[in-house]
MIGU-102321 format. One record per residue: z negated, x, y negated of N, C-alpha, C, O in turn. Coordinates in steps of 0.1 Angstrom, whole numbers, plus 5000, padded with zeros to 4 digits. Last residue first. Layout:
% residues N
ZXYZXYZXYZXY ...
***
This chain:
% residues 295
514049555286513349515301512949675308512449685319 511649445256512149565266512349535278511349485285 512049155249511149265248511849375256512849335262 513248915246513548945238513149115235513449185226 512348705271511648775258512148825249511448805239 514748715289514248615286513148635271513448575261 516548965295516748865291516148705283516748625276 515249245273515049135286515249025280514748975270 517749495262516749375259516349305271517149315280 517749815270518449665269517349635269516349695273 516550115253516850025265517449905262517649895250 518450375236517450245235517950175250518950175257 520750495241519350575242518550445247518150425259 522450425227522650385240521650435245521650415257 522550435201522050305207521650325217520550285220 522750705199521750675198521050485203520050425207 525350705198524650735209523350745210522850785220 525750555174526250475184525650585197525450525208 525050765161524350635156524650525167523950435169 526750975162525550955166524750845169523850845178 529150775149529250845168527750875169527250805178 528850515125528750695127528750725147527950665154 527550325124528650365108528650495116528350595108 525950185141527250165138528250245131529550235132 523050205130523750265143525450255145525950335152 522850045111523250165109523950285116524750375114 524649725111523449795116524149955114525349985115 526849535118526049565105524749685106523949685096 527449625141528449645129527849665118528049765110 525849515156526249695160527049695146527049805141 525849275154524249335149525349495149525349565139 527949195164528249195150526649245145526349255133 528849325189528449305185528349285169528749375163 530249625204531249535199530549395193531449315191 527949755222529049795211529749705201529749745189 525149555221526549575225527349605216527649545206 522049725214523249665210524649635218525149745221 518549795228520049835224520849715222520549605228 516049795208516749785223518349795219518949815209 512549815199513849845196514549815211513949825222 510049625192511149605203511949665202512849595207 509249675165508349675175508549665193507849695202 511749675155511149785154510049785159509549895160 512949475154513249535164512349675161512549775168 511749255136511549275149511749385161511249385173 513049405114511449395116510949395132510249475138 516449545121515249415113514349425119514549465130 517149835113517349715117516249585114515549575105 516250095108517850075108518249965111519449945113 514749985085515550055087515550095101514450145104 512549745079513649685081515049805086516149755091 510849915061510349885074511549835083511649895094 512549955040512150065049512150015064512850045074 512349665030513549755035513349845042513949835053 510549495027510249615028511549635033511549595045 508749255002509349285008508949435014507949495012 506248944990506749134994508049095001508448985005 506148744963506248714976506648904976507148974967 506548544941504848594947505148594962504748514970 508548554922509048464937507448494946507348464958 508048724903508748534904508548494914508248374915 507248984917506448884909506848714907506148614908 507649154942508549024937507848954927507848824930 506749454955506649334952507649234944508549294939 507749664985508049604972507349434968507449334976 507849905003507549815001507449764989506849844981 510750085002509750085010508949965006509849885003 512850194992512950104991512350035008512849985018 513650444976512850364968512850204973512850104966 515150644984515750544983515050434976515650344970 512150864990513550894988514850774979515350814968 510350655004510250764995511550794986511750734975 511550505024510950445016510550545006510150474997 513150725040513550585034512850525023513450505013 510850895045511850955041512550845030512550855018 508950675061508550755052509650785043509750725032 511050605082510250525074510050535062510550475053 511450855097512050825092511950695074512350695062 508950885107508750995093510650915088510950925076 508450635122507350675108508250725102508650675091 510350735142510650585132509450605119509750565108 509050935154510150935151510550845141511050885131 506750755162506650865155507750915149507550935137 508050575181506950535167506850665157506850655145 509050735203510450645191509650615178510150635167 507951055203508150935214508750855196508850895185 509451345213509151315200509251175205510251145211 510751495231509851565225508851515212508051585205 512351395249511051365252510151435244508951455247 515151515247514251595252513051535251512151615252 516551235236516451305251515651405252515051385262 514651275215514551145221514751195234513851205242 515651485198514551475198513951345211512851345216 518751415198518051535203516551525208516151535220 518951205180518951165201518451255204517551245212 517051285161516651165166517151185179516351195189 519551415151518451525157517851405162518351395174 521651255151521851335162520451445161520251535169 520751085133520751025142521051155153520651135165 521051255107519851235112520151175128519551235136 523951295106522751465108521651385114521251425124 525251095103525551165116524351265115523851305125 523651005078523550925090524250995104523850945114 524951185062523851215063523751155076523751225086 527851025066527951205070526651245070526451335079 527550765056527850835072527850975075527951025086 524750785035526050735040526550805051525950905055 521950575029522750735029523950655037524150545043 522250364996521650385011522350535015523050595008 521350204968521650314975521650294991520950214997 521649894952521149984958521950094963523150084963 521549574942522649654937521549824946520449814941 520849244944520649374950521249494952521449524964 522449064939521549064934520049144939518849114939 525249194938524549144925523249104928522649104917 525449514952525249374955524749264938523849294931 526949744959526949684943527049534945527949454943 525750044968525849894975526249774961525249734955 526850394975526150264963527050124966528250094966 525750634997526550534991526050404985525150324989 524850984998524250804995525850704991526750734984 525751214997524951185009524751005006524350935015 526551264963526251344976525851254987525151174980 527151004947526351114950526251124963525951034972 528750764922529050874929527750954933527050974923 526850564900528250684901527750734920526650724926 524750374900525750324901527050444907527850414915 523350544877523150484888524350404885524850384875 522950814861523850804869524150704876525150724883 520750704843522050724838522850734845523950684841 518750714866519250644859520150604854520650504858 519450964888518750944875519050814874519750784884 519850904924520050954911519350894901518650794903 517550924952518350854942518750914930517850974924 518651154978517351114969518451034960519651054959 519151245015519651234999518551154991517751084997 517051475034517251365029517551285012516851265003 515551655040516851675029517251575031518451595032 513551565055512951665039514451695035514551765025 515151505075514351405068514351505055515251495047 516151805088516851675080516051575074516551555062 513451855090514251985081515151865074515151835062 512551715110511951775100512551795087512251745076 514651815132514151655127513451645117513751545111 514052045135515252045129515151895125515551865114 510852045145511652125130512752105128513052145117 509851755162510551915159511151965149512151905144 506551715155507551665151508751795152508651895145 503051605168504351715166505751655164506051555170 500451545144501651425157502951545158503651575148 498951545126499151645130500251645147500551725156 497351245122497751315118498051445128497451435138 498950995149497851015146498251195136499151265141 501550735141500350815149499650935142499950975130 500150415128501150515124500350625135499150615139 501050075144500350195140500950325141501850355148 503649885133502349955143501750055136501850095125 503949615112503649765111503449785125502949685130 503849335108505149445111505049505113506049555119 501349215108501649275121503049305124503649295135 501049265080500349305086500649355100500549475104 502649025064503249145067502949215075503849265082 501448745063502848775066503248865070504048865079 498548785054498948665062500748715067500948715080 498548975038497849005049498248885061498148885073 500248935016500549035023499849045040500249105050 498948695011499948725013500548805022501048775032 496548824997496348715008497948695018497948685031 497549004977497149054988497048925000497548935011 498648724962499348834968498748934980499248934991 496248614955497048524959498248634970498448624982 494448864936494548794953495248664957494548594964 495848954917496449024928495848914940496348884951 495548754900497148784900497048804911497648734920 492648714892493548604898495048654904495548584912 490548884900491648954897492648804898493448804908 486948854900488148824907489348864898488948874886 484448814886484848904892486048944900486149044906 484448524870484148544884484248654893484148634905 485448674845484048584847483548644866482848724872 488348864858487648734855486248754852485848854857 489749164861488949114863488148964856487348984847 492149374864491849284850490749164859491349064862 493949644877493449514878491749494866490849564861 496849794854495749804864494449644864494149574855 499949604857498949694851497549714860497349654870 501949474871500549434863499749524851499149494840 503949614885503749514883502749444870503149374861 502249874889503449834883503849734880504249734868 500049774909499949824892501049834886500949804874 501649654926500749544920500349634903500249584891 502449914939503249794928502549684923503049634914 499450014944500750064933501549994929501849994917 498649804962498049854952499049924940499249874929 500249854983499949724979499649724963500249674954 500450094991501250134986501450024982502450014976 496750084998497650174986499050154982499250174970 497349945022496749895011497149964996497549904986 498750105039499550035033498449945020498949875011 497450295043498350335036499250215032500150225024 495050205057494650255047495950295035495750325024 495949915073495849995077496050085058496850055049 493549605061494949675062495149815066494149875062 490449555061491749565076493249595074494049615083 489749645041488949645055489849645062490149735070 491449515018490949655021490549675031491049785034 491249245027492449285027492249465028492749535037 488849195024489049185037490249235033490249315042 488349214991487449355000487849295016487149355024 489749034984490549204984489549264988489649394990 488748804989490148784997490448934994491348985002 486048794978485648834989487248904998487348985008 485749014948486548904953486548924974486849024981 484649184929483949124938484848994941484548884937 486549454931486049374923484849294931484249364938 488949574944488049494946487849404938488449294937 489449814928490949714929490049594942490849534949 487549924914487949844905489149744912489549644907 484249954935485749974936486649864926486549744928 481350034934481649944933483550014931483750124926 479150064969480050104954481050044953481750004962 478449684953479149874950478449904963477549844968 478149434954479249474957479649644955480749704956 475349374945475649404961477549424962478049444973 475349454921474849534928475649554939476349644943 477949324896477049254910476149404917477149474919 478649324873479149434881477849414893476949484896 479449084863480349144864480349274874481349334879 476948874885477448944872478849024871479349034883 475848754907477148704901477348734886477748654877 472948934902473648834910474648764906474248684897 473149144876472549064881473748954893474948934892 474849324859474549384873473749294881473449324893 475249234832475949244842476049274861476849254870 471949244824472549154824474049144839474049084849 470049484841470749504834471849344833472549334844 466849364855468649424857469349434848469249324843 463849444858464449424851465949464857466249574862 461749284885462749394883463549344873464149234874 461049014891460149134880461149204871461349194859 461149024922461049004909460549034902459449084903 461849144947462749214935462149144923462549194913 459949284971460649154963461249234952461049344948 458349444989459749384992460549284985461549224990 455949504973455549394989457449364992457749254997 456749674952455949524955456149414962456349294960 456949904956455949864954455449754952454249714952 459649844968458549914984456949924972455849934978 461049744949460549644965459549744972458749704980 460750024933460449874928460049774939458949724940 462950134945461550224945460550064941459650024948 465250014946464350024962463150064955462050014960 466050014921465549884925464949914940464049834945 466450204919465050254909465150094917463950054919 468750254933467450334937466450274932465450264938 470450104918470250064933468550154938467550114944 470350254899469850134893469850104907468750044908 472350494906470550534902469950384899468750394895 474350354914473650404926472350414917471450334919 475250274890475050124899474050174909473250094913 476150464875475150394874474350314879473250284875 478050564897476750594892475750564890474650594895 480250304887479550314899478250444903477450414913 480350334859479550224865479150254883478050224889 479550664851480250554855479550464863478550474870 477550864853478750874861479350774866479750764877 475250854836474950824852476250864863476150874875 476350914811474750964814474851004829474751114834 477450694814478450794808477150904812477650984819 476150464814477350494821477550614823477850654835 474550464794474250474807475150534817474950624825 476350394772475850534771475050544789475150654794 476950144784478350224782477450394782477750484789 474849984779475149994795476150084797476350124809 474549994752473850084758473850064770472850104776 476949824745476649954740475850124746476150244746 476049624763477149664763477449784759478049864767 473749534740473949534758474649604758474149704753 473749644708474149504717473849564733473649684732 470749664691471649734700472349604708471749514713 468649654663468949624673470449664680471349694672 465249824654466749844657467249754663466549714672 463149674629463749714644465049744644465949694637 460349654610461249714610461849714627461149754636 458049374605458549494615459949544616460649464622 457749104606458049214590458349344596458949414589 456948954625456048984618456249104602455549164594 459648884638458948804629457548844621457148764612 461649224626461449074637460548964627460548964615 464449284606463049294607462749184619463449084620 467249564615466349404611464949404613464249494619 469949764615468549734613468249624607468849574597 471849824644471649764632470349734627469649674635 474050044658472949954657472449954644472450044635 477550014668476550084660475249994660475349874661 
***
């Protein structure tokens, strides 16, 4: 609220904190980042009257050079900020996994809480993380509207889902419950795992669907459905991704190749628990000897 005082000559004045009236601006302008665009203008109209300089130019305290709401950082983005380690992690993460960065970090946290220095201490140690370790698990996802055959479709979109709460742990349709201590989880169980892996070979031998695209919506399904798509770890300031890891480890998903039946990867691996799942290995090429890569 503003408050009345006299200055030094006996003059009646209002005075107003900052903050007060950067908030009615706000709200006038459309938010700080609004406000940031019509105060970015009135600062161009300002340099083209005076020869290209800014001085003079009144700023609003925050919006000055290493203020909380810096110019040169808008528009301005709250899961940024002005930290240089989360506007390169936004730039180069591919756009969906920055978001799905961003959501457990808000579960995790709460929404991002900004320093003096404009910076988020929690999240950029973790984005740095993420960008240094995880980045080149992924390929690229393909491109929207990627044909996918409808019965491959149809099983993903029924894909068993986790129970309530109250049920966790019981019994359900399609999933079986892993009662690891210190990783107690779902996964689908051999009767869903015969439906999907037999539209996959379908989809595979007819050449109708290449393996990255096939392995996305699977991905997707997994990490939607089972809840166990990318994850953060606050104690331990470190991700994970099960999804990515489905039907086998990280590596093979940039490499997939086939297994020897009788293998202890073929046992533990999903391709194992089911006759589809095993003719689906045999889809995959052998490994080359020496790389590890496709031969």
């Amino acid at each position: 609220m503003p408050q009345g005082a006299s200055n030094q000559k006996g003059q009646l004045t209002i005075l107003y904190l900052e903050r007060h009236v950067e908030e009615l601006a706000w709200e006038r302008h459309g938010g700080p980042a609004g406000f940031a665009e019509q105060l970015a203008i009135k600062l161009h109209e300002y340099k083209v009257q005076n020869g290209g300089s800014d001085r003079g130019f009144r700023y609003p305290h925050s919006s000055r050079r290493g203020g909380r709401l810096d110019l040169r950082f808008f528009p301005f983005d709250q899961y940024v900020g002005m930290s240089g380690t989360l506007k390169r992690a936004k730039d180069n993460l591919p756009a969906w996994l920055w978001c799905a960065a961003n959501v457990a970090l808000d579960e995790a946290y709460g929404p991002p809480v900004f320093g003096p220095d404009g910076c988020d201490g929690r999240r950029v140690p973790l984005m740095a993380h993420l960008i240094q370790h995880h980045t080149s698990l992924y390929p690229a996802r393909p491109p929207v509207g990627t044909f996918i055959p409808s019965d491959l479709l149809r099983v993903i979109y029924e894909a068993p889902v986790l129970p309530y709460s109250a049920q966790w742990g019981q019994d359900v349709a399609g999933l079986t419950f892993i009662n690891n201590p210190t990783d107690a989880h779902y996964e689908w169980n051999e009767t869903y795992l015969e439906r999907l892996f037999t539209q996959l070979n379908k989809a595979m031998e007819a050449s109708s669907v290449d393996w990255d695209t096939a392995r996305w919506c699977v991905y997707d399904a997994y990490s939607q459905r089972l809840g166990r798509g990318l994850r953060l770890h606050p104690a331990e300031r470190c991700w994970s991704d099960n999804a990515r890891d489905w039907p086998d480890k990280a590596r093979h998903w940039l490499y997939p190749y086939r297994y020897e039946p009788d293998s202890s990867e073929m046992r533990d691996s999903p391709r194992g628990r089911c006759p589809a799942g095993q003719r689906f290995n045999m889809l995959l090429p052998a490994p080359a000897a020496t790389t590890g890569r496709l031969a």
